[in-house]
DOMI-255259 format. One record per residue (C-alpha): residue number from 1; residue in three letters; x, y, z negated. Coordinates in Angstrom, 1 decimal. Each point is the difference from the previous one (the first is absolute). Layout:
// residues N
{n:NUM; res:ALA; u:X; v:Y; w:Z}
...
END
This chain:
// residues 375
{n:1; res:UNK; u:0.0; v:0.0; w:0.0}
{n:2; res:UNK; u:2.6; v:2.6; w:-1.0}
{n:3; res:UNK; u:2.1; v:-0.6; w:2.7}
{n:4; res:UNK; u:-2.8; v:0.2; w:2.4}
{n:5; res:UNK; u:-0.1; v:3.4; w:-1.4}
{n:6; res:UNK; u:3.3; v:0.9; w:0.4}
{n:7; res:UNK; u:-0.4; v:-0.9; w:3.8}
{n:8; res:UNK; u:-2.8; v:2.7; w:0.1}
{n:9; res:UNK; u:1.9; v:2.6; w:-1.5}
{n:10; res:UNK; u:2.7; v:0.9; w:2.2}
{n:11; res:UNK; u:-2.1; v:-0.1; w:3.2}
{n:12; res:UNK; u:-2.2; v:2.7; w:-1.7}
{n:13; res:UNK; u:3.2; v:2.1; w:-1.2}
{n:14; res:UNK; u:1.4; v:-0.2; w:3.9}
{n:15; res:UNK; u:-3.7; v:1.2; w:1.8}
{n:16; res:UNK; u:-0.3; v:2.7; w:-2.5}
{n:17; res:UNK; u:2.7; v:2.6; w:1.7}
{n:18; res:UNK; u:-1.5; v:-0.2; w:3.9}
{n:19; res:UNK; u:-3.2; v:0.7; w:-1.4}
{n:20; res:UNK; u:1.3; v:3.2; w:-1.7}
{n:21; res:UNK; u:1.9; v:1.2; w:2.9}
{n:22; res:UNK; u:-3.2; v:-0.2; w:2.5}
{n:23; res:UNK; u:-2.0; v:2.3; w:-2.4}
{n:24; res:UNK; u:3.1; v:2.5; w:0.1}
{n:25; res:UNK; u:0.1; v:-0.2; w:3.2}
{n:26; res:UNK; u:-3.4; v:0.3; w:0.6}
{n:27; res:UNK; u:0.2; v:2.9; w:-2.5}
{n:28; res:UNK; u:2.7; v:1.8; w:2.4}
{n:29; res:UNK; u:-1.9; v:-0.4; w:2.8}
{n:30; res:UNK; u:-3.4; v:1.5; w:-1.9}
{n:31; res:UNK; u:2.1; v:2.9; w:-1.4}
{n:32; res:UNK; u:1.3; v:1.0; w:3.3}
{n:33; res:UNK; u:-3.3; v:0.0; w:2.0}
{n:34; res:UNK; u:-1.2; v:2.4; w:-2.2}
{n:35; res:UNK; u:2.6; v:2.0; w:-0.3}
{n:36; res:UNK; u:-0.3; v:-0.2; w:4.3}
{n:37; res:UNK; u:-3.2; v:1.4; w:-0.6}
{n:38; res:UNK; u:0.5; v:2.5; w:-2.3}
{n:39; res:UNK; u:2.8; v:1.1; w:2.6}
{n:40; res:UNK; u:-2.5; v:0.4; w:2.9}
{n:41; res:UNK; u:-2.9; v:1.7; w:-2.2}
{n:42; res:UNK; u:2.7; v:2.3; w:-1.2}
{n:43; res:UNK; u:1.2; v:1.0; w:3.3}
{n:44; res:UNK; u:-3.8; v:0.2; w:1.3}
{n:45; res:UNK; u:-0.8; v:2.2; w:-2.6}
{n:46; res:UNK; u:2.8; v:2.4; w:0.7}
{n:47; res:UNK; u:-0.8; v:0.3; w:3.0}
{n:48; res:UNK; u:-3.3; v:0.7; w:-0.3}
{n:49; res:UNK; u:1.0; v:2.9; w:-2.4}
{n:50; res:UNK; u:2.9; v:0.9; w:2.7}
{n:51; res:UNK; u:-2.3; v:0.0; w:3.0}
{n:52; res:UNK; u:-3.5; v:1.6; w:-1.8}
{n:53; res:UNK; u:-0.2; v:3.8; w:-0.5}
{n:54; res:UNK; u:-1.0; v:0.6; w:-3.4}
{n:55; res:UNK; u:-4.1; v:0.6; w:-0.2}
{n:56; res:UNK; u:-1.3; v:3.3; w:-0.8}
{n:57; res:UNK; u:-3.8; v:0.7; w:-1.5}
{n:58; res:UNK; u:-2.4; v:2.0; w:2.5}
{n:59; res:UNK; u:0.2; v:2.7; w:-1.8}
{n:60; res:UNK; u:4.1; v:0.3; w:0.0}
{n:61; res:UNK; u:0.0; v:-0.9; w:3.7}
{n:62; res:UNK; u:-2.1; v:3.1; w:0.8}
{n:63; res:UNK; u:2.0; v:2.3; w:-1.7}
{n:64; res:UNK; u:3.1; v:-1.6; w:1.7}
{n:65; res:UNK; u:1.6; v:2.1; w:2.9}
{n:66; res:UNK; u:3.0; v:0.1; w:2.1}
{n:67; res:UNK; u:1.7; v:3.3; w:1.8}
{n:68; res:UNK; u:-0.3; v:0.1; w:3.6}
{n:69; res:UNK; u:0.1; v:2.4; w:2.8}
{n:70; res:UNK; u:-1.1; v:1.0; w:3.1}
{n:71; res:UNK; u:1.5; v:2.4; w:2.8}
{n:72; res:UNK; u:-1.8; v:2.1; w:2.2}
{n:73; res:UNK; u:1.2; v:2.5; w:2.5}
{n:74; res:UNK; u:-1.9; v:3.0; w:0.9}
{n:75; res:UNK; u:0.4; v:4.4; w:0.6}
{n:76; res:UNK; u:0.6; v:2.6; w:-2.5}
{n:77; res:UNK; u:-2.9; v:2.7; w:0.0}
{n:78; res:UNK; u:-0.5; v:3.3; w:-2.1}
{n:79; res:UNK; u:-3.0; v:0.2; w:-1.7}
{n:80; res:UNK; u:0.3; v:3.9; w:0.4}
{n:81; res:UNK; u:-0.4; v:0.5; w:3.2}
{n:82; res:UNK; u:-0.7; v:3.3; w:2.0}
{n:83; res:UNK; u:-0.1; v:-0.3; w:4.2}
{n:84; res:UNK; u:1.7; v:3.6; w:2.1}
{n:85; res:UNK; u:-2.2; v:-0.1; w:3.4}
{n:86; res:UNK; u:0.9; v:2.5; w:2.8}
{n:87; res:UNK; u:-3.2; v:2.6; w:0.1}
{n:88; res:UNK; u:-2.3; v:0.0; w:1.7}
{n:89; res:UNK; u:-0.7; v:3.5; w:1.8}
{n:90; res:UNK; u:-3.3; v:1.6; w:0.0}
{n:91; res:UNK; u:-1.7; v:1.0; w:2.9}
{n:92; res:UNK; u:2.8; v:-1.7; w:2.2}
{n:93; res:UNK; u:0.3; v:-3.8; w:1.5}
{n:94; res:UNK; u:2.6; v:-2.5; w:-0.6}
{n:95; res:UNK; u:3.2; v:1.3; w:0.3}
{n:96; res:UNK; u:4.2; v:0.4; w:-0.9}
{n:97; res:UNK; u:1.1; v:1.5; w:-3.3}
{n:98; res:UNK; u:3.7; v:0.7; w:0.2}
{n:99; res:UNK; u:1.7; v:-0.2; w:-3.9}
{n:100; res:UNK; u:2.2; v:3.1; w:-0.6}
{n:101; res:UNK; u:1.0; v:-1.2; w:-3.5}
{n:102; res:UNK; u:-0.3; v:-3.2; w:-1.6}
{n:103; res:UNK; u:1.0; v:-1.4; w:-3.7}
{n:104; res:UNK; u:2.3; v:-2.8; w:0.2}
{n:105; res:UNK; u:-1.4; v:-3.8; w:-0.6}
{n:106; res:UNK; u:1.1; v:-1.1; w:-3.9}
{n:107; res:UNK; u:-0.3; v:3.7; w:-1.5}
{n:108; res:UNK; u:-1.3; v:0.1; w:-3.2}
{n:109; res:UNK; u:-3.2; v:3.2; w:0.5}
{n:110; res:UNK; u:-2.0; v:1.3; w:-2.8}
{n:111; res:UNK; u:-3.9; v:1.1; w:0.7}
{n:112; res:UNK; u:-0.1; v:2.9; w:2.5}
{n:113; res:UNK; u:2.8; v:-0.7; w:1.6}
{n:114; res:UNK; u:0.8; v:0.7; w:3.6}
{n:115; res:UNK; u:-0.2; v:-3.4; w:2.3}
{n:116; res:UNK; u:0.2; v:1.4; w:3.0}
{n:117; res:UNK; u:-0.7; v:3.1; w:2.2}
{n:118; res:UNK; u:-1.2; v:-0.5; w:3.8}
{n:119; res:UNK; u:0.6; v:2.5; w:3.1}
{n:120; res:UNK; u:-2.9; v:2.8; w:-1.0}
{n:121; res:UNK; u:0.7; v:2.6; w:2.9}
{n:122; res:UNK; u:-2.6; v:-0.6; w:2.2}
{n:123; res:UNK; u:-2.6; v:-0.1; w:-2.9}
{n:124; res:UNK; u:1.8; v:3.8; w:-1.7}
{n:125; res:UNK; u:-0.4; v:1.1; w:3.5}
{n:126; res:UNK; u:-3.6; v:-1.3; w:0.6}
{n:127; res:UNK; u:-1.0; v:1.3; w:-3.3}
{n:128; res:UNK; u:1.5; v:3.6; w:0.6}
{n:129; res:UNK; u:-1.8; v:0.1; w:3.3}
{n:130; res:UNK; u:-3.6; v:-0.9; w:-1.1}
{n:131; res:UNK; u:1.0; v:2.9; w:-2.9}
{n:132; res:UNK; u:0.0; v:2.6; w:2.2}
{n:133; res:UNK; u:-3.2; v:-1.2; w:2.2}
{n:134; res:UNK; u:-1.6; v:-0.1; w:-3.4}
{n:135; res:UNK; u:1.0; v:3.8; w:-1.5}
{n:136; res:UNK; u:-1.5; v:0.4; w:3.8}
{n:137; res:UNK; u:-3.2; v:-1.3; w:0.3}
{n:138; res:UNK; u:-0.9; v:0.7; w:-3.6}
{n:139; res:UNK; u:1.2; v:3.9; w:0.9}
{n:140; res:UNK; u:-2.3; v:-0.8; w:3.0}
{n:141; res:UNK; u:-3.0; v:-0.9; w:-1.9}
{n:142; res:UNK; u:0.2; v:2.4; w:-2.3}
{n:143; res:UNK; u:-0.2; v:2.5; w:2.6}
{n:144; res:UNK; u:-3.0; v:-1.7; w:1.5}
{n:145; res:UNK; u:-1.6; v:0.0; w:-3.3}
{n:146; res:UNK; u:0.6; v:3.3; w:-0.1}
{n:147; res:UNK; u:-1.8; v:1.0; w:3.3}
{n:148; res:UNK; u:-2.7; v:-1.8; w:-0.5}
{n:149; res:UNK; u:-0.2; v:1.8; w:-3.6}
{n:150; res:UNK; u:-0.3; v:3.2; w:2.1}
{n:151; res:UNK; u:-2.2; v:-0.9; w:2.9}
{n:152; res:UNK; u:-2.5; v:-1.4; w:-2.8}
{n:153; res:UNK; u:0.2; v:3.7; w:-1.4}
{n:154; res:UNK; u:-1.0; v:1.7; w:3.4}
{n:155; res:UNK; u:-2.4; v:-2.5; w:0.5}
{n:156; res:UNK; u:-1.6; v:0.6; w:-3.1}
{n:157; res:UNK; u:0.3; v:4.0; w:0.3}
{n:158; res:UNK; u:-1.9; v:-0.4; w:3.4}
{n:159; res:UNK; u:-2.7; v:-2.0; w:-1.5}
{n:160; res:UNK; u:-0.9; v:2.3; w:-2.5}
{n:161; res:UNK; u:0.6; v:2.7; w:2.4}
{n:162; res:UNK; u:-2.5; v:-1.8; w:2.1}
{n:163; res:UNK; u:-2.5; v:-0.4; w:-2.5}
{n:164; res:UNK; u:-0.1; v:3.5; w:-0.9}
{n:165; res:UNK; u:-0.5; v:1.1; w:3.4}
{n:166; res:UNK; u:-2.6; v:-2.4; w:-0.2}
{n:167; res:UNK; u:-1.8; v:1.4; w:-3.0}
{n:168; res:UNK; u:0.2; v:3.4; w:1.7}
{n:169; res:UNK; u:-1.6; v:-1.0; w:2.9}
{n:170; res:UNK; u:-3.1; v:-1.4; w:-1.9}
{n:171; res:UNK; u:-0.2; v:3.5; w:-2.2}
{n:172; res:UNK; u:-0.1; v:1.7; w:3.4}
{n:173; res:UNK; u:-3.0; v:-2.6; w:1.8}
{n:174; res:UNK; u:-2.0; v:1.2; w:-3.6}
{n:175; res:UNK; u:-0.5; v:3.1; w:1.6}
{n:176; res:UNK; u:-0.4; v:-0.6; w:3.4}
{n:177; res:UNK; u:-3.4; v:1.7; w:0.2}
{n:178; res:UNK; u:1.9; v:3.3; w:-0.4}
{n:179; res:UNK; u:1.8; v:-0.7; w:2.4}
{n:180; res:UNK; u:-0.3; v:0.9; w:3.6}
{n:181; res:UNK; u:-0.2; v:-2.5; w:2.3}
{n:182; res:UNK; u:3.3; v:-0.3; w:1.5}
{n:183; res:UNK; u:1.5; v:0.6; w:-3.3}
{n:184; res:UNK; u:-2.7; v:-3.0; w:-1.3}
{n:185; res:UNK; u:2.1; v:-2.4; w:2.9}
{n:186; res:UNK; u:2.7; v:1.2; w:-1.1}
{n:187; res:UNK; u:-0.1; v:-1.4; w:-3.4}
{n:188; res:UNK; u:-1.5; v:-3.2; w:0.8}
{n:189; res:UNK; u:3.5; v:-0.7; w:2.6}
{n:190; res:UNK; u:2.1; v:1.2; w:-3.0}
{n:191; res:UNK; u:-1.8; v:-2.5; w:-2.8}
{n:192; res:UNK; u:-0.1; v:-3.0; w:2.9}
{n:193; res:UNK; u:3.8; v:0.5; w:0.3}
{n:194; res:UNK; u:0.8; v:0.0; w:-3.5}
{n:195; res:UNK; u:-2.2; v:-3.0; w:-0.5}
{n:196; res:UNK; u:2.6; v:-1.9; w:2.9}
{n:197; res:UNK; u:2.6; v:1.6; w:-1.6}
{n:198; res:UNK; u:-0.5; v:-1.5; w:-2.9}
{n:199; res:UNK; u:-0.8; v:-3.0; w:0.8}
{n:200; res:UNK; u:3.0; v:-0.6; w:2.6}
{n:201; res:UNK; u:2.4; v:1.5; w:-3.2}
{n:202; res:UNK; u:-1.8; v:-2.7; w:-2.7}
{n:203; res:UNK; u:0.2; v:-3.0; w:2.8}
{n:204; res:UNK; u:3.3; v:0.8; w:1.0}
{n:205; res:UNK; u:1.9; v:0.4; w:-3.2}
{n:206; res:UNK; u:-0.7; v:-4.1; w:-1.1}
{n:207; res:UNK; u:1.7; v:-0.6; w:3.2}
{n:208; res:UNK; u:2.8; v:2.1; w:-0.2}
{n:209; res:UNK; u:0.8; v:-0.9; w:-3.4}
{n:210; res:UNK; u:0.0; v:-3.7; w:1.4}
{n:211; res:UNK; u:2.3; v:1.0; w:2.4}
{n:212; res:UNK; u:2.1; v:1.6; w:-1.9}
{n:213; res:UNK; u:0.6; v:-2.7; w:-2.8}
{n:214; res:UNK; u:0.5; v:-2.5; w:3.1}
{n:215; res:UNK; u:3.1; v:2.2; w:0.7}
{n:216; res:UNK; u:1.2; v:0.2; w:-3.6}
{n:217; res:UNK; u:-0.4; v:-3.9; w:-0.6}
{n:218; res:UNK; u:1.8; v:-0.5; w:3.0}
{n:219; res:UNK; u:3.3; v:1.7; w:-1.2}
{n:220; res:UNK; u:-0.2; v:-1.5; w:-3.6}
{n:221; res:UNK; u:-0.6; v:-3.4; w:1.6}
{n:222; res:UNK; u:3.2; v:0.8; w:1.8}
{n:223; res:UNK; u:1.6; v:1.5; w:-3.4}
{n:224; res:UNK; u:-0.8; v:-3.1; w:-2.0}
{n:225; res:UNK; u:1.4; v:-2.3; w:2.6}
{n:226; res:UNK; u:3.1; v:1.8; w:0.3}
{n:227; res:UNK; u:-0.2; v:0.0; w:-4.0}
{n:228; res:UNK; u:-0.2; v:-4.2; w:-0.1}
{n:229; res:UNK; u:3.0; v:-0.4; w:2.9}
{n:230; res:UNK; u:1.9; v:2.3; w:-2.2}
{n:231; res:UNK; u:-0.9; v:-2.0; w:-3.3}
{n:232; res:UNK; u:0.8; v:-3.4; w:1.8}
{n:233; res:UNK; u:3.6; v:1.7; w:1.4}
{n:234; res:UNK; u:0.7; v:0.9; w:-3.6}
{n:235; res:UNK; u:-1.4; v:-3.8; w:-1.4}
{n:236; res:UNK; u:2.2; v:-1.5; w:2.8}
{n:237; res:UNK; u:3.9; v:2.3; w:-0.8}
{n:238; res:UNK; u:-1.0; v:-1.1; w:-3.7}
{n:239; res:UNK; u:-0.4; v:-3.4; w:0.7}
{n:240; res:UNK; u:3.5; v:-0.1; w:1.6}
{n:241; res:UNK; u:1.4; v:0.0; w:-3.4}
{n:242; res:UNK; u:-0.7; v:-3.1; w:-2.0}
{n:243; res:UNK; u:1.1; v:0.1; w:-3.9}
{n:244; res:UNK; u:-0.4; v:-3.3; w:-2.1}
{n:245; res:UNK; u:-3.1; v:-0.8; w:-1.9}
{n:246; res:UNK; u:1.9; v:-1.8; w:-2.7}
{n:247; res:UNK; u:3.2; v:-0.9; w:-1.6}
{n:248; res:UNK; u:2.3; v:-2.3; w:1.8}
{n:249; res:UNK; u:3.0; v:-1.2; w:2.0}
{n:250; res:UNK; u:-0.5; v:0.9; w:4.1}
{n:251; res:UNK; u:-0.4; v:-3.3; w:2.0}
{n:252; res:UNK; u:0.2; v:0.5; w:3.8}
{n:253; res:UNK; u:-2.3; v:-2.5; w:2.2}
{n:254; res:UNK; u:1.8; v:-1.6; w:3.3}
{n:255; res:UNK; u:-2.4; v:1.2; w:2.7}
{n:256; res:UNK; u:-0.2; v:-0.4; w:4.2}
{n:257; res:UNK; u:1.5; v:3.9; w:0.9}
{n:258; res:UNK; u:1.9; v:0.5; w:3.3}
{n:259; res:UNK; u:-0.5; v:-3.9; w:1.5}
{n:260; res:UNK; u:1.2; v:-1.3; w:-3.0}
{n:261; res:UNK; u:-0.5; v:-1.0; w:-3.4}
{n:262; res:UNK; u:1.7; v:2.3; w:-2.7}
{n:263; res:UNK; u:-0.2; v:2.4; w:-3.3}
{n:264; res:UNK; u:-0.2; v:3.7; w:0.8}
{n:265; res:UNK; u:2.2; v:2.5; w:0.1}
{n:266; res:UNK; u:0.1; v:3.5; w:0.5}
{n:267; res:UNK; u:-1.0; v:1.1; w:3.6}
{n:268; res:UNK; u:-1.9; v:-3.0; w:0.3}
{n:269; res:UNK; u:-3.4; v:0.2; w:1.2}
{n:270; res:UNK; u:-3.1; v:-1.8; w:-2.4}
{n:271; res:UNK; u:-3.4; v:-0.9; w:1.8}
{n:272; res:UNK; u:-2.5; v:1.4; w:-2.4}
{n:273; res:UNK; u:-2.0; v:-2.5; w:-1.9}
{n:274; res:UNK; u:3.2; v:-1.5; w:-0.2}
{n:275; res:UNK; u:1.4; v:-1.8; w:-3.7}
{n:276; res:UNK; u:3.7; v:1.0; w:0.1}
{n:277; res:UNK; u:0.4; v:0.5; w:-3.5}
{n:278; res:UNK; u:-0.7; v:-1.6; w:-3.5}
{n:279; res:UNK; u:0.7; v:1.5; w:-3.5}
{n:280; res:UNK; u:0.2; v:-3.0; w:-2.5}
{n:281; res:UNK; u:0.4; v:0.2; w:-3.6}
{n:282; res:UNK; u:2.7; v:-2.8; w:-0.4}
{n:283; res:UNK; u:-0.7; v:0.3; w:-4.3}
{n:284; res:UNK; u:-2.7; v:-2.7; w:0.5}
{n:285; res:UNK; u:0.7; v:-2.3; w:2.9}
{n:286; res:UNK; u:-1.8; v:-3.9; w:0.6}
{n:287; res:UNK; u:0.9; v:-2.7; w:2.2}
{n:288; res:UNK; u:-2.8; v:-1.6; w:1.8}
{n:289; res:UNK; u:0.8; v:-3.8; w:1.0}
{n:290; res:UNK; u:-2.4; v:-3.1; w:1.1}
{n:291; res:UNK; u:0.0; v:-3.0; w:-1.9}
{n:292; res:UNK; u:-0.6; v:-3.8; w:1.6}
{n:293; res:UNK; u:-3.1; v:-1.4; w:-1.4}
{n:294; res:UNK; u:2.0; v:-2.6; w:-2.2}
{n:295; res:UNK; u:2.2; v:2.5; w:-1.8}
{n:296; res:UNK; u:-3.0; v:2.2; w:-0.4}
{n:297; res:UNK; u:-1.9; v:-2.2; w:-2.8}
{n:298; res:UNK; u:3.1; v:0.4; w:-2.4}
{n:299; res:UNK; u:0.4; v:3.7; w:0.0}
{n:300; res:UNK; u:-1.6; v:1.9; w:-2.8}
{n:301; res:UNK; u:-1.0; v:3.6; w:-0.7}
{n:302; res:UNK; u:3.1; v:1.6; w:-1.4}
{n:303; res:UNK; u:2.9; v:-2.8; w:0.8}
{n:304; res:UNK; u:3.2; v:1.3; w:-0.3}
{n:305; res:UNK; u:2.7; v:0.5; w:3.1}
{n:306; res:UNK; u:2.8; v:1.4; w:1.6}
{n:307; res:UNK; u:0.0; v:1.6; w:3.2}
{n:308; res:UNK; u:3.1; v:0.0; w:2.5}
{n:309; res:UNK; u:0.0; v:2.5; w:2.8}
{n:310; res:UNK; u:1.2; v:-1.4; w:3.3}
{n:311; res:UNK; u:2.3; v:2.5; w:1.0}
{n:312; res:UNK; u:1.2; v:0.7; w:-3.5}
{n:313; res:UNK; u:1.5; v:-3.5; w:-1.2}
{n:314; res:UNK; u:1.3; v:1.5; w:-3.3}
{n:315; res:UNK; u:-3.0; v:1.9; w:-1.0}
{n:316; res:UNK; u:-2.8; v:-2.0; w:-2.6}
{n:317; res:UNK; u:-3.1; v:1.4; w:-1.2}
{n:318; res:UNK; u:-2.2; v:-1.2; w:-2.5}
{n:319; res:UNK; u:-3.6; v:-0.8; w:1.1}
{n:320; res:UNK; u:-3.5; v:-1.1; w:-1.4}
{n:321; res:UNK; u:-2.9; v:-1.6; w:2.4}
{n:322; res:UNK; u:-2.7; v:2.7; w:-0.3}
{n:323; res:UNK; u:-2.4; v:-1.0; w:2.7}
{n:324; res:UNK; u:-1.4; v:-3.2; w:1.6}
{n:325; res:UNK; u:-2.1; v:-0.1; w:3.1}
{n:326; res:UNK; u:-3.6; v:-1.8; w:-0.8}
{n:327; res:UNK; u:-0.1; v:-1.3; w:3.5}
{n:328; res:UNK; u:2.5; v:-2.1; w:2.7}
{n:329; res:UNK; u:0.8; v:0.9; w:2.9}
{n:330; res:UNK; u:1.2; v:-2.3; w:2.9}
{n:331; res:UNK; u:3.1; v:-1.0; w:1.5}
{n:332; res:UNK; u:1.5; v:1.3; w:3.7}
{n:333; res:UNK; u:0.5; v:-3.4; w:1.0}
{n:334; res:UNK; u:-3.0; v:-1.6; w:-1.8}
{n:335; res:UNK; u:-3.0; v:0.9; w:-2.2}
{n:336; res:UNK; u:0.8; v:-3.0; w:-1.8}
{n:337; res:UNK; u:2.8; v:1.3; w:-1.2}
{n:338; res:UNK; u:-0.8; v:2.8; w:-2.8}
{n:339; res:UNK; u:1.6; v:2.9; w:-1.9}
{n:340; res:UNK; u:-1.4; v:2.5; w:-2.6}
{n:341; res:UNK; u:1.5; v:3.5; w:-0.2}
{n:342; res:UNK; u:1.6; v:0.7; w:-3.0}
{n:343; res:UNK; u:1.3; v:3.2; w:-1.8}
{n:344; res:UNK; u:3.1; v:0.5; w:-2.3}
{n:345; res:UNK; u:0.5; v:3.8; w:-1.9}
{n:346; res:UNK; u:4.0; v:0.9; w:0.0}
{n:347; res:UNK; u:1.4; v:0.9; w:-3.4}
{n:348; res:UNK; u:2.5; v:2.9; w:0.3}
{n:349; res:UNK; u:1.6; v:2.1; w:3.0}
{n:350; res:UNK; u:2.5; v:0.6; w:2.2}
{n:351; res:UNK; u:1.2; v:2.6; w:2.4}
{n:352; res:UNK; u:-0.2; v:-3.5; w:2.9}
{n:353; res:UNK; u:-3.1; v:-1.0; w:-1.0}
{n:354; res:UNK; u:-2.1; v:1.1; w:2.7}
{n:355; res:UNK; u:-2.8; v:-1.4; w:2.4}
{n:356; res:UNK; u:-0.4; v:-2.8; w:2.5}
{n:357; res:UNK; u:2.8; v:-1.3; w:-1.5}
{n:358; res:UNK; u:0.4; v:-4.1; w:0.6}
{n:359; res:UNK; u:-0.5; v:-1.6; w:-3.3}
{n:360; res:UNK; u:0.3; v:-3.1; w:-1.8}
{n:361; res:UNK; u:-1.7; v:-0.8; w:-3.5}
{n:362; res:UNK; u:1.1; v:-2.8; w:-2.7}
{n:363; res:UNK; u:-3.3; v:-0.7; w:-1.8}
{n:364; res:UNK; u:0.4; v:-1.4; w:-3.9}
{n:365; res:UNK; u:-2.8; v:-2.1; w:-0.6}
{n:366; res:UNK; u:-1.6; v:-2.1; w:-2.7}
{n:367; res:UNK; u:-1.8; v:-3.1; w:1.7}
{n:368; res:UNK; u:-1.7; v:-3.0; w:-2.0}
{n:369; res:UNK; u:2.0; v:-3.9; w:0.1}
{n:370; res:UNK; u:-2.0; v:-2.2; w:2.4}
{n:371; res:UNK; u:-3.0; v:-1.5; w:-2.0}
{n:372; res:UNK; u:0.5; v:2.9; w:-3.1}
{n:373; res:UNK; u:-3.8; v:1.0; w:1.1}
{n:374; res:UNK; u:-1.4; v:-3.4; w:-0.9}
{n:375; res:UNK; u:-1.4; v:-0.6; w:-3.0}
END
């Protein structure tokens, strides 16, 4: 029996080890799946923090903005702005004014200032003329006036004359029985004529009075038009002399004189109607620029910018947008394509800061991260 046991025993003491060594190894191979998998959810989850921008609320994402801007070209205008046409003369067609002095273009001119001052010769000339026809004709009419003043007079004297020599020839028919018979005739022929005489005086004097203003009315017709050439000489040699209506810097206008396109110059001849001139008050200029349709929804009332003039690289001005056209316009090359005008107010000045100068704007503008609107 007991050595039947002590067969037993060693077998059991020599199986014992293997055993133990397949659950360490099986233990090894456990731990190292899992730390395998711990690896890989590690390095997912990393990544997903790497790769994922952080969330936001709605309420944080709609405050969130980024700076961006947009550049737009457009022309430098003054908001001041007074136009110098050549006149136009009165009484007189379409014609040549020849400039006999002129104010150089980028002078700085104060209110009542002399622009310019046109040939006036022929208008001093026309207006002494129609002078002395006037003195004239009104010397004339009174003198007519004063005839007729007269002739009324004797008119009037011979009337009464007339009427008394009528009232003595009735006194004289009242006693006509006294009378002999011739001298009876006689009396009656006398009272008959004064009757006509009368008469012919009384129906003749409306007439002649007629007559007689005709002739006056005439001359002061003639007077008074002589008066109104005068008055339209003396309108037209004053017009030749334009002085500025406001304070400002001279700006000359590039006009067709002489088969070509120029500015003026002294001696140069102006069609009237003409603009040749502008007085602009550069102390509050604006640049007026269109904006594409797509650029348009981010500006804002008030966005800041800085305007560069074309010609003067080195110069910058601060702007603000100030105004925003309500309504498109088209495209030249398609209606598809459309653009809103937009204007920008120029902080400060400068003695180059003129108009229709080429201009490009650098709009600063504040516009909402895509999906910032959604809540």
């Amino acid at each position: 029996m007991s050595s039947h046991v002590t067969d037993e025993r060693p077998s059991a003491a020599s199986e014992r080890p293997q055993h133990e060594q397949g659950r360490l190894l099986k233990r090894r191979r456990i731990l190292l799946a899992s730390s395998a998998s711990v690896l890989v959810v590690a390095a997912a989850i990393f990544w997903s923090f790497r790769s994922t921008p952080p969330k936001t609320p709605s309420s944080e994402l709609n405050q969130q903005s980024r700076r961006a801007g947009v550049r737009v070209t457009g022309a430098t205008v003054a908001l001041r702005q007074q136009a110098i046409v050549a006149p136009m003369l009165e009484g007189q067609q379409l014609g040549s004014l020849t400039i006999t002095k002129l104010t150089a273009g980028g002078t700085r001119v104060h209110k009542g200032d002399l622009l310019v001052a046109f040939d006036r010769q022929a208008q001093m000339r026309t207006f002494i003329d129609k002078q002395d026809d006037y003195q004239k004709l009104a010397n004339q009419a009174v003198q007519e006036q004063a005839k007729e003043d007269a002739a009324r007079a004797k008119d009037e004297t011979e009337i009464q004359q007339a009427e008394s020599d009528l009232s003595k020839a009735q006194l004289e028919m009242q006693k006509v029985e006294l009378l002999s018979r011739i001298d009876a005739e006689k009396a009656r022929q006398t009272l008959e004529k004064a009757k006509a005489t009368f008469q012919q005086l009384r129906a003749t004097f409306a007439l002649k009075r007629k007559a007689a203003h005709s002739t006056v009315r005439l001359v002061e017709i003639q007077r008074d038009r002589a008066r109104q050439v005068m008055e339209h000489a003396r309108a037209n040699a004053e017009s030749m002399e334009i002085k500025t209506p406001i304070d400002g810097v001279v700006v000359l206008n590039t006009i067709w004189k002489q088969g070509k396109m120029g500015q003026v110059q002294d001696g140069d001849q102006v069609q009237a109607g003409v603009t040749f001139m502008q007085v602009v008050d550069p102390s509050s200029m604006q640049v007026r620029a269109s904006v594409n349709q797509e650029d348009f929804l981010s500006l804002r009332f008030g966005d800041a910018a800085q305007i560069h003039l074309d010609a003067y690289p080195n110069l910058v001005f601060p702007g603000k947008l100030v105004e925003m056209a309500p309504i498109a316009r088209g495209g030249d090359f398609s209606n598809k394509l459309r653009s809103f005008a937009v204007v920008f107010s120029i902080g400060g000045t400068d003695p180059t800061l003129m108009p229709d100068l080429s201009a490009a704007v650098d709009v600063t503008l504040t516009t909402q991260v895509a999906g910032a609107g959604a809540f």
